[in-house]
Every structure is written in structure tokens, then in C-alpha cells.
N, C-alpha and C positions, 0 to 999 in steps of 0.2 A: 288938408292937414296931413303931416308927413307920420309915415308909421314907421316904428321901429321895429325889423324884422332880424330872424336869426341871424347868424353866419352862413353861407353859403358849403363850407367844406362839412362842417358837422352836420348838417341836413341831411347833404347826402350819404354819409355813413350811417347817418341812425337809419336813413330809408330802405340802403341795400342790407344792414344788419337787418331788418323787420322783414325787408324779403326773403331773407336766406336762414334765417332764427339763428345765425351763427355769424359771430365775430372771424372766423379763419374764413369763410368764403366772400365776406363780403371783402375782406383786407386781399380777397386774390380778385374780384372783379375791379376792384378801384386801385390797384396796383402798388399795396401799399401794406404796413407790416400790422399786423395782430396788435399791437399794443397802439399803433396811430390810430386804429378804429376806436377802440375803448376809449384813449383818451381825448376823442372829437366826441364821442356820446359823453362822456362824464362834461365837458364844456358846454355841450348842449341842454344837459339838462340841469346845469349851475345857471344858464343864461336863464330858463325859462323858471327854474325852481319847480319843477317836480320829475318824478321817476318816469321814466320812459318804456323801459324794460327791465326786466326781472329772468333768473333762472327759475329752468324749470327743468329739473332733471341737467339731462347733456344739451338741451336748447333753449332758445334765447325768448320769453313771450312776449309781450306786449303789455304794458298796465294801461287800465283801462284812460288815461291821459295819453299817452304813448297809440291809442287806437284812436284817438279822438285826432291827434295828430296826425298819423300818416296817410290816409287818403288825403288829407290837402296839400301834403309834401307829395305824394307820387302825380296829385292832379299836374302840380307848378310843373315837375320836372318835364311830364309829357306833355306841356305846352309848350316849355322851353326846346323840347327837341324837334315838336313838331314845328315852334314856327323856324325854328334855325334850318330845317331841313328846306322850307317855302323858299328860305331865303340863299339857300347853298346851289338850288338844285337846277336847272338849265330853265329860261322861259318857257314856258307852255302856251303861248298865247301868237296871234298875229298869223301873217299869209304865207305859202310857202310854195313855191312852183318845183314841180319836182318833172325831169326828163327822163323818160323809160324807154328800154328796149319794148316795142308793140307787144310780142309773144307774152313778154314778162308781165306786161303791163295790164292786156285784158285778162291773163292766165291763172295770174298767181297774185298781182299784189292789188287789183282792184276786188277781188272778192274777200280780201284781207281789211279795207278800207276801215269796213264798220269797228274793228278791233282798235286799230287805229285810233278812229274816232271816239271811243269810249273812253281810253285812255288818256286821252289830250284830244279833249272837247273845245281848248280855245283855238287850237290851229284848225285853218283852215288852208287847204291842198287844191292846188290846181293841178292837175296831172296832162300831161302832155306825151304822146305816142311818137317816139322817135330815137333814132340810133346813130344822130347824127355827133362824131365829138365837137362839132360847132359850140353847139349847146356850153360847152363849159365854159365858154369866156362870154356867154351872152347873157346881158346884161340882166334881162328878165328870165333866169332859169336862174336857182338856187343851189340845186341838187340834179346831178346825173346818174343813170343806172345806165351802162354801156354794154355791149357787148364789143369785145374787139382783144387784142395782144395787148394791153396794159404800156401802149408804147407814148402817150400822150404827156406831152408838158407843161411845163407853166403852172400846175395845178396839183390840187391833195386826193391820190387815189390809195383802193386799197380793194384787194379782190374779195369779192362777196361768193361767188359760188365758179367753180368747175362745172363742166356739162357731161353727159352720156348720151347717145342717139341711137335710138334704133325701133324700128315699125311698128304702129299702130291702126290700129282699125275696129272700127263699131264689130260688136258681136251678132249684131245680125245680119250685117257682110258675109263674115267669117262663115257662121252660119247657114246663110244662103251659098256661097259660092267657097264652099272648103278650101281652105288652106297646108297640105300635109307635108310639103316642103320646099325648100326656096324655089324649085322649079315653077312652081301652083300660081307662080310672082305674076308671070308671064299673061294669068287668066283676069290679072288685073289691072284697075288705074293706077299710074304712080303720080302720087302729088306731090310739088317739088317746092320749095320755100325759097331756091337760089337759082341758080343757072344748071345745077344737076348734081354738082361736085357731093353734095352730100350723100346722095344715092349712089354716086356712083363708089364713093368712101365705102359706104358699107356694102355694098354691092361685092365689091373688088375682098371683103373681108369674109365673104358670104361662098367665095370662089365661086361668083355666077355671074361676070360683069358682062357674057355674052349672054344674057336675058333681054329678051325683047316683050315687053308689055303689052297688052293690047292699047294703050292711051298712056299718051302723061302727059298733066296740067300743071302750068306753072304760076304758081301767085307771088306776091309782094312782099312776104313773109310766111313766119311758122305758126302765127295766130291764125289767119284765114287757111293752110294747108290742114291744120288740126282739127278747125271747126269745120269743114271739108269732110273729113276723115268721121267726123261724130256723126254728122248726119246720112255716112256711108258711101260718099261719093269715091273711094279710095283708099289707097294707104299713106299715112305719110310718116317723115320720119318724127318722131315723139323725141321730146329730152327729160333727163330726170329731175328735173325741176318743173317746168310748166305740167308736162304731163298725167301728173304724180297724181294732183286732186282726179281727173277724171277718172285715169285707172284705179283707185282707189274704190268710185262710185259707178264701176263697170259700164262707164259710156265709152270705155276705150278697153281693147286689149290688146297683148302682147302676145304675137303668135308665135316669133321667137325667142330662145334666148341668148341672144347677140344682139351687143352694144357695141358699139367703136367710140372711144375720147372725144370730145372737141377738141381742134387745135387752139380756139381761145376761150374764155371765160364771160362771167357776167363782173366788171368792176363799179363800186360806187365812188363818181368823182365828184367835185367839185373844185370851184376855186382857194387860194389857198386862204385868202380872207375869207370869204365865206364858210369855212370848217371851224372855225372860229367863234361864229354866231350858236347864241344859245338854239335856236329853234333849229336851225340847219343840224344841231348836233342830236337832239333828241330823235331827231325822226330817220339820221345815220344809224343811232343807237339800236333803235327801233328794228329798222330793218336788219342789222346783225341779230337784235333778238331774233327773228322771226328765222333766220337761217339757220339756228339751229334745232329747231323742230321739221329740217329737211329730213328724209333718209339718210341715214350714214352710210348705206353702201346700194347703188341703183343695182345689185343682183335682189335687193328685195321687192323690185318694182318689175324686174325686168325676167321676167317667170313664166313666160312662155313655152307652150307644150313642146315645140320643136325644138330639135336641141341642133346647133351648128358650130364647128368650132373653129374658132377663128383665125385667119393666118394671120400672124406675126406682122409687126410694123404699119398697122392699120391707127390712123387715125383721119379725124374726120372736121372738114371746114362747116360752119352752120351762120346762118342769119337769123336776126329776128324777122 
């Protein structure tokens, strides 16, 4: 059986006038003049045949028909917003393989997962350890998270964060075998995430690059060089991004305070169809949220008792 319901424009005027007890605000949220409000409630309430609202003084009340009415006018409207939002707003569901820089990947964005996951419960995340730009044209990765010069083609990139580097090490190192200035270097491991260039970056910033260590180990990246470095075996170089959490939870500190640039970044790529897809966009989205509850500036991370100051034209190459 069909029912005969209001008009749709006068509802919502009589709803925002009940919200607001005034004709002038509601005629300014629904973008429209003082006398169109009045006369969508006078039409509204000729359709229904009774009074709606009444003054009261300088504001607008409610007769008790008029309150019997608007909570099932406000219930409609926020279903109507809510399902048009369901229906506006990117899938939330399905599989999604997403390619990360290693460091990035066990550092920063796997203990973030669960957040993730709370948020868009239908996707489900394969996450894969790698910093190869292969990944973007292959067939089974959806999403890249890269480190490198942003010099890649064929595809949709867009830089997610800059980097800072400069040395960390467990506090009970430090502790055990003091650290009072770059020279102290020499009493320790260096742990290296490349071929050395990054050491030797800050090294050369540090005006110490004739330091000679007692050891340096060289691993695969700056995941194993850091977790390395926590459980005291070294120093390594730290960036302001992965780093952040542990120094924050004093498994790492910062002995100096010198940093040297990365000369490249972290970019999020993908293919150009792929940027496209609803889910590939949400979990894009996603991770620019998450970027901005980085440090705005690594001097707030990078707080170390020693103070060194840096020569000029220093910056610094880094791997995951």
C-alpha cells in the first residue's frame, strides 16, 4: 500500500528551523532566504493541517505535533546521509597486496596494522618486504611503498615522507661503554645497512671520517642494522621515521645531535589503473593519514646530549 508522505524541501526546513529555534539560521544553513524557510513551514504545515511551531519570545518552539514530528524527520534525514555516505565512499572490502620498503615495513607500518584493521575490517592485506621498483608493474602487488629518487614511470607516484639520519644505540651500551664525543666512535661497532656510504655521509658531517672503529658489520638493510642496534650489538644509523617509535619508548637513543638529509625519499606508487580502484585508494589514503601524525621536525627526535655541528653540503644516501 503506497503512502503519501510530505514534500521533501519543506521537511527539511521545518527540521533545521527545530534545530536552530530560528528561521534566520536555518535559511543560512540550507542556503536560502528567511522568507523561503517560513514559507516551506506554512506549506508544511497546510499539507499536514496542524501547527508545527510557534513563538516564543525571539525563538522559534515546537507544538507538541511539531515534536511529535521531528525526531522521525531527523531519524529519515540521517539515514538518508548515512546510506548515501555507504554508497559515495571507496569499497572497504576485498584483498589487497601492498610492497614496502623492509625498514618501513617491520618499523613503522606493521605495528600500525591493527589500526588499520579496525578501521576497514573487510580488507584484507598481504604485505610483502621489498624495495624492488619491479613491484609496480607486477601483476600480483597492488600498492608500492618505495624508497628511491621518485624517478620511475609508467605509473601514479606521489612522495610520502623525506628522511633524516643520524646514530642510535640501546641505552645500556651507551651506558656501559660511554659515549662523550664523536671521537668515543672508534670504541665501537658500526652497523652499516649499505655498503658504508651512509656512515661515511655522516661521518664526513661529523668532521671525523678518519675514525677508525673497532668492528663494522654490514647487513641487508636498516631493519636488521636497528634491531641490531636494540639489542646493543652497535650503533646504527636511525631515520626519522622508522626510528621515531623506539626512541620515543627509550629502546634507542640519540647520542648526538646531528642529522644529515637523505638524498631520496619514501614514495607511495602504484600503477596508473590501479590508483583508480576503490581499495587501492582507501589504504593510499590511509597511509597519508598516518603521515601526518609523523614529527614535524626530526630536531624533536634527534636530542642527543652531544652537540656537533655540521659542515655544510652534507647529505646522505640510505637503503631499506
Amino acid at each position: 500500500m503506497s503512502r503519501r508522505l510530505p514534500p521533501l524541501n519543506p521537511l527539511r526546513a521545518f527540521e533545521a528551523t527545530a534545530r536552530h529555534g530560528s528561521l534566520t539560521k536555518a535559511a543560512g544553513e540550507l542556503n536560502v532566504t528567511h522568507g523561503a524557510i517560513s514559507h516551506q513551514i506554512r506549506a508544511l504545515e497546510a499539507t499536514l493541517k496542524v501547527k508545527l511551531l510557534e513563538r516564543a519570545g525571539s525563538r522559534l518552539k515546537l507544538t507538541p505535533q511539531g515534536a511529535e514530528l521531528l525526531p522521525a524527520v531527523t531519524g529519515a534525514f540521517e539515514s538518508i546521509a548515512s546510506a548515501t555516505a555507504r554508497m559515495t565512499r571507496p569499497t572497504s572490502s576485498g584483498k589487497l597486496t601492498v610492497s614496502c620498503v623492509p625498514a618501513l615495513l617491520s618499523l613503522w607500518l606493521v605495528p600500525r596494522v591493527g589500526g588499520f584493521t579496525s578501521q576497514y575490517p573487510g580488507i584484507s592485506l598481504r604485505l610483502n618486504a621489498s624495495n624492488d621498483p619491479r613491484d609496480i608493474h607486477a601483476p600480483d602487488v597492488d600498492v608500492c611503498v618505495l624508497y628511491g629518487d621518485g624517478s620511475w614511470t609508467d605509473c601514479w607516484l606521489k612522495k610520502w615522507s623525506t628522511l633524516e639520519l643520524f646514530p642510535v644505540v640501546s641505552p645500556t651500551l651507551i651506558n656501559n661503554r660511554p659515549i662523550r664525543s664523536v671521537r668515543d666512535l672508534a670504541d665501537h661497532v658500526l652497523l652499516h645497512a649499505d655498503d658504508g656510504r651512509e656512515w661515511h655521509t655522516w661521518l664526513a658531517a661529523a668532521d671525523a671520517l678518519d675514525l677508525r672503529p673497532v668492528q663494522q658489520h654490514h647487513m641487508s638493510g636498516a631493519s636488521l642494522t636497528t634491531e641490531a642496534a636494540v639489542h646493543g650489538h652497535g650503533l646504527a644509523l636511525g631515520d626519522s621515521v622508522t626510528a621515531s617509535s623506539m626512541l620515543a619508548r627509550g629502546q634507542l637513543v640519540t647520542p648526538f645531535n646531528l642529522s644529515v638529509p637523505a638524498v631520496d625519499a619514501f614514495y607511495v606508487v602504484c600503477r596508473n589503473e590501479v590508483k583508480s580502484a576503490p581499495i587501492a585508494q582507501v589504504f593510499i589514503d590511509w597511509l597519508f593519514a598516518q603521515r601526518e601524525e609523523l614529527p614535524a621536525r626530526t630536531e624533536q627526535a634527534v636530542t642527543g646530549q652531544i652537540s656537533i655541528r655540521k659542515r655544510r653540503g652534507q647529505k646522505a644516501t640510505a637503503t631499506g
